[in-house]
C-alpha positions as CSV (number, residue, x, y, z in Angstrom):
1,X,-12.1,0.0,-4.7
2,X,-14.0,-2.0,-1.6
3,X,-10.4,-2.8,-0.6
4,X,-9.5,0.7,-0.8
5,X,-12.7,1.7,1.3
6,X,-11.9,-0.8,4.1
7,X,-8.9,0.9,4.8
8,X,-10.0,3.2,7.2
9,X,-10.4,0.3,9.7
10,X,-6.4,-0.1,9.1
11,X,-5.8,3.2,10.6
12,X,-7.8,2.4,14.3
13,X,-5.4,-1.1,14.0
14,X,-1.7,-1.7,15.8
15,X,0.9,-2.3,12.8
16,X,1.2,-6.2,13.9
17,X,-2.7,-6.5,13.3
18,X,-2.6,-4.4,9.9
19,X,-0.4,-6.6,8.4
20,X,-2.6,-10.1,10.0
21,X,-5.1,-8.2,7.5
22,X,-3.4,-8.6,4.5
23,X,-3.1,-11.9,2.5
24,X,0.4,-14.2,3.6
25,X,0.4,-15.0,-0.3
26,X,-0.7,-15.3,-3.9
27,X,-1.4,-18.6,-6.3
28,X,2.6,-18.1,-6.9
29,X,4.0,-18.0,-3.1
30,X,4.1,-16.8,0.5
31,X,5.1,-13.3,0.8
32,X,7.9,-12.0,2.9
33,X,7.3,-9.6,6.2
34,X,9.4,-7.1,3.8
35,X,6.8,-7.3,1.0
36,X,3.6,-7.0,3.0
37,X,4.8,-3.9,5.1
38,X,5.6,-2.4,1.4
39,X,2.1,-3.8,0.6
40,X,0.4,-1.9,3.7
41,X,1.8,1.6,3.0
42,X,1.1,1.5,-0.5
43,X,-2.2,0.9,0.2
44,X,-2.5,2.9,3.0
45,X,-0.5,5.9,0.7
46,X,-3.3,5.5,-2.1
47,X,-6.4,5.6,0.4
48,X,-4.2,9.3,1.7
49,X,-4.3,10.3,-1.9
50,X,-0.2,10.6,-1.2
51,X,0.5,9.3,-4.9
52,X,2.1,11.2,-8.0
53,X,1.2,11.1,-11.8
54,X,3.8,10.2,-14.1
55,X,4.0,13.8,-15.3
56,X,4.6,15.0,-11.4
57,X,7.8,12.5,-11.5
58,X,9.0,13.6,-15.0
59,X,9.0,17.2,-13.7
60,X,10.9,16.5,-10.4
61,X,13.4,14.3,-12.1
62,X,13.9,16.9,-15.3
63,X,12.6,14.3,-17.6
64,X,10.4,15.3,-20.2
């Protein structure tokens, strides 16, 4: 959640220096540019509170 909280920082930053801010990798590789932009707005999606629950995605796709 202190990751989370930081976020707002992200938001005053220029694309190029949001994505400097994120790691370049994990203990099993370097991530791609493709991955870490995917990284940035999902984070940046959760600190907007622009996320669905499971039963929000069963009812748009008819699934129950």
């Amino acid at each position: 959640m202190e990751k989370l909280n930081g976020l707002k920082a992200y938001k005053k930053m220029t694309c190029d220096k949001r994505l400097d801010a994120l790691p370049e990798g994990d203990e099993e590789g370097m991530y791609t540019e493709n991955f870490r932009s995917s990284l940035l707005r999902s984070l940046l999606d959760l600190k907007d509170n622009k996320t669905y629950t499971l039963e929000e995605v069963k009812k748009q796709l008819g699934i129950q």
